[in-house]
C-alpha positions in Angstrom: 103.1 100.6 130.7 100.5 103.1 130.6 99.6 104.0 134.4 96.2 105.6 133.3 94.7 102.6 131.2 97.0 99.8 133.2 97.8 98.6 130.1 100.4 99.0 127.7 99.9 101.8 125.5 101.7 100.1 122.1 98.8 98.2 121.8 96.4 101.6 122.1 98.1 102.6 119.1 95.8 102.8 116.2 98.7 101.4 113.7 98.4 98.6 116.2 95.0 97.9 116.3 94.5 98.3 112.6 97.1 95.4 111.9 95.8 93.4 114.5 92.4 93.8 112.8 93.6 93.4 109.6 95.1 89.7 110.2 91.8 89.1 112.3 90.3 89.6 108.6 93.0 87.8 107.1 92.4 84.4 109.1 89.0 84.7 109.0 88.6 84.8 105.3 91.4 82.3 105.0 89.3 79.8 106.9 86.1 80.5 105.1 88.1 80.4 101.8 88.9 76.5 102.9 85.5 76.2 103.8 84.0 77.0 100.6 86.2 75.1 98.8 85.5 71.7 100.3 82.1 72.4 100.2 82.3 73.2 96.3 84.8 69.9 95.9 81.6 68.3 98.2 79.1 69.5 96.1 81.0 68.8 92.5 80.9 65.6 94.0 76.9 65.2 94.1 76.5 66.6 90.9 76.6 63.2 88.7 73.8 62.4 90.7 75.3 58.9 90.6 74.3 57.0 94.2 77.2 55.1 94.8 79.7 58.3 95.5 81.0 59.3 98.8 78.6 59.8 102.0 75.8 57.7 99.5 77.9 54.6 99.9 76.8 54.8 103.5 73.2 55.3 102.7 72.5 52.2 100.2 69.8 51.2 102.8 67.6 54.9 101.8 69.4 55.7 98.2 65.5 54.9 96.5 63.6 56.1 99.2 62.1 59.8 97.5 61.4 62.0 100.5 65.1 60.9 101.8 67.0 61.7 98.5 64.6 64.7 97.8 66.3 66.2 101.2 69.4 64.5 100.8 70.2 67.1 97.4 68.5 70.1 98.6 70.1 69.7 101.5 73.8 69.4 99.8 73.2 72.0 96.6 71.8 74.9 99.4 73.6 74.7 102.4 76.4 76.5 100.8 74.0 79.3 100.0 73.6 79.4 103.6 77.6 79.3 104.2 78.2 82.1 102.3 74.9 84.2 103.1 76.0 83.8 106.7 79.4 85.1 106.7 78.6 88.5 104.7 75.7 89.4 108.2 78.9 90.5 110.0 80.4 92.8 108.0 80.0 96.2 108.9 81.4 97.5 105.8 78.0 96.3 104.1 75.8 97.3 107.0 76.8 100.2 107.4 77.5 101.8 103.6 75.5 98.6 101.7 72.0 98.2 104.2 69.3 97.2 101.3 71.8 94.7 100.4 72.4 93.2 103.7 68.8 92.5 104.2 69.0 91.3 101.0 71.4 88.8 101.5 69.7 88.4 105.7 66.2 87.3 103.8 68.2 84.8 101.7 69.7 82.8 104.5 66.6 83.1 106.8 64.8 81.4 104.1 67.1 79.5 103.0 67.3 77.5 106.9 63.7 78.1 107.3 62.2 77.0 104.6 64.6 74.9 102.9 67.2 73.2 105.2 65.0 72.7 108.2 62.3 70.4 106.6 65.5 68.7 104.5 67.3 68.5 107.4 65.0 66.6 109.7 64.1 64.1 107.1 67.9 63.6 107.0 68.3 63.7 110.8 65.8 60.8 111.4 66.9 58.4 108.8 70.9 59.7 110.2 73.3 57.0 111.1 74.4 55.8 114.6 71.5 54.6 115.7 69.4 56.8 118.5 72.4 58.4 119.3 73.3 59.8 116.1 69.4 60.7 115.3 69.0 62.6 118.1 72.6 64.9 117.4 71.3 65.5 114.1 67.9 66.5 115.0 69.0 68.5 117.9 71.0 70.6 115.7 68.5 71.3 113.1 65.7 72.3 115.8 68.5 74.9 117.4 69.3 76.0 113.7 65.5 76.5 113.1 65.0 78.4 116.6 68.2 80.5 116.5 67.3 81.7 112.8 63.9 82.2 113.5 65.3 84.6 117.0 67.7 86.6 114.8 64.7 87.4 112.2 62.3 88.0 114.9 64.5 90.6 117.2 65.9 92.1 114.0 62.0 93.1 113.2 61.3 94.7 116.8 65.0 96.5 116.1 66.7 95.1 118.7 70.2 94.9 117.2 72.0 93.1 120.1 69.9 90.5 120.2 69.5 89.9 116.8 73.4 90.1 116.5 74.2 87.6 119.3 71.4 85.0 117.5 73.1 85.4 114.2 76.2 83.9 116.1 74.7 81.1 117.2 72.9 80.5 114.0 75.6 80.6 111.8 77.7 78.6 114.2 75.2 75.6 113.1 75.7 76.7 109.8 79.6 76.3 109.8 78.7 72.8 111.1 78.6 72.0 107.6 82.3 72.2 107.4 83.2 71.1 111.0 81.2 68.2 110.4 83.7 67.0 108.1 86.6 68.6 109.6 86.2 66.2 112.6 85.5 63.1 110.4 88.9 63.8 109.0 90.6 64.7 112.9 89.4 61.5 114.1 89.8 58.8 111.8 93.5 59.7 111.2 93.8 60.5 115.0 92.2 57.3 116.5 91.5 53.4 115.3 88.0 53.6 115.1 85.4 51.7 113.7 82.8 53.9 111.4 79.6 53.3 113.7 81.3 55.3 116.3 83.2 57.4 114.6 79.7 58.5 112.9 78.2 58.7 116.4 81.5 61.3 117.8 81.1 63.5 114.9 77.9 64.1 114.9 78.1 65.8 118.1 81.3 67.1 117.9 80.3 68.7 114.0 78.3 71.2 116.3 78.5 71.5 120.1 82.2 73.3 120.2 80.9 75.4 117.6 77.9 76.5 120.0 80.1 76.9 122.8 82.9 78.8 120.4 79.4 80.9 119.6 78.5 81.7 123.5 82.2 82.4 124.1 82.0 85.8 121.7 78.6 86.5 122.7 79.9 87.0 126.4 83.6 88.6 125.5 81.7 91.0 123.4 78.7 91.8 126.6 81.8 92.2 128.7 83.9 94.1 126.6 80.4 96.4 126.4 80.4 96.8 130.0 84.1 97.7 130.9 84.2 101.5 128.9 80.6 101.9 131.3 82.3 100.5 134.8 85.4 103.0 133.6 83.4 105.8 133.3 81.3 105.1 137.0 84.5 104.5 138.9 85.8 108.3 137.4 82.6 109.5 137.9 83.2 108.4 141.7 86.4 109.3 141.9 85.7 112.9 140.6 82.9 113.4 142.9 85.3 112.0 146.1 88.1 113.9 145.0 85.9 117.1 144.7 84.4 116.6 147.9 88.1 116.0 149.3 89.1 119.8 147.4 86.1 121.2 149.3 86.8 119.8 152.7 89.8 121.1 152.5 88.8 124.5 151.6 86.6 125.0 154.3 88.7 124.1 156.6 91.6 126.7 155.1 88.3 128.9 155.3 87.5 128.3 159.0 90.8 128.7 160.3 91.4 132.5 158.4 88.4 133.4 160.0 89.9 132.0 163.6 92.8 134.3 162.8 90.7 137.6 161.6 89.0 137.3 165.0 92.0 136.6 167.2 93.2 140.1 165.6 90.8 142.0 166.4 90.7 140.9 169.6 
């Protein structure tokens, strides 16, 4: 154990780190690889354009009203642009040596939830299974998708980089409620005996509130983790000054009592 850091220094080692970031990258892109591809097996689905396929069996009641099937395709054919756009913001590896391409790829998903997915999306939430319940999950998370987006554009235009970092998170954690959305469907009706009307109702909210509170998890580690090297640096600061001020004491104290002794000899 290292008695400077209080930790142990195997884990300071930069072999270390680097393999602990490299399966970090490994996992992550693992999980959006299975994201992507049940989205694509998802969106193969829709492409037919037949009504009575998957989640359309559940909307015969809507399947000829326009503005709801208008939504209902833009919705399924774009979100994945939004999936996809969303995960390449948090590379540094293309902001730092790639940055006309980042805000490239940042325009494309702003525009993509702004423009596209949010007007879809609320035509979709209000006509949304599970009766008030479900309607108000749905609509809830495409007003906070809406306002986060719109808060990681707007602080990225005044430069403020943190900000616009930490809404990112929580916008693209409504954006991987695409996935989640189904992930839960699949959790809970092999988990639990339940009937589809509340099974739609659970997953609606559970498609998005962990991943909000997953999002606000990182945002704080990563404010705390900010603070620590600054609260490391104060306390050696302090201790620096203390310990100089001890040093000095002490040498004027050594310098009083030679001075005692000069004067007792010459007396």
């Amino acid at each position: 154990m290292d008695s400077r850091t209080g930790s142990f220094g195997l884990w300071a080692h930069p072999v270390v780190r680097n393999a602990g970031a490299m399966i970090r990258l490994l996992l992550i892109y693992f999980v959006l690889s299975l994201a992507s591809f049940l989205m694509l097996r998802t969106i193969i689905g829709y492409t037919s354009f037949r009504t009575d396929v998957q989640f359309l069996l559940l909307k015969q009641a809507y399947i000829h009203n326009p503005f709801w099937k208008t939504a209902f395709y833009i919705h399924v054919f774009s979100a994945i642009v939004a999936l996809l756009a969303g995960f390449t913001q948090f590379s540094r590896q293309i902001l730092q040596q790639h940055k006309q391409l980042h805000r490239l790829i940042g325009k494309i998903y702003v525009i993509d939830i702004l423009v596209v997915n949010f007007p879809a999306g609320m035509i979709m939430g209000i006509y949304a299974n599970g009766g008030l319940i479900g309607k108000t999950a749905f609509i809830l998370l495409d007003c906070l998708w809406f306002w986060f987006t719109y808060k990681a554009y707007a602080t990225v235009r005044k430069r403020d980089f943190v900000s616009h970092r930490e809404y990112m998170i929580r916008s693209y954690a409504l954006t991987f409620s695409a996935i989640t959305l189904r992930t839960w469907k699949i959790i809970l009706s092999h988990a639990f005996v339940i009937d589809l009307a509340h099974l739609y109702v659970i997953d609606a909210w559970m498609g998005f509130v962990p991943n909000l509170l997953i999002a606000e998890w990182i945002i704080r580690s990563g404010r705390r983790a900010k603070t620590r090297p600054l609260s490391a640096k104060r306390n050696a600061a302090g201790y620096e000054i203390a310990n100089g001020s001890e040093n000095q004491q002490k040498t004027n104290e050594e310098g009083a009592q030679k001075a005692d002794q000069f004067h007792m000899s010459d007396a």
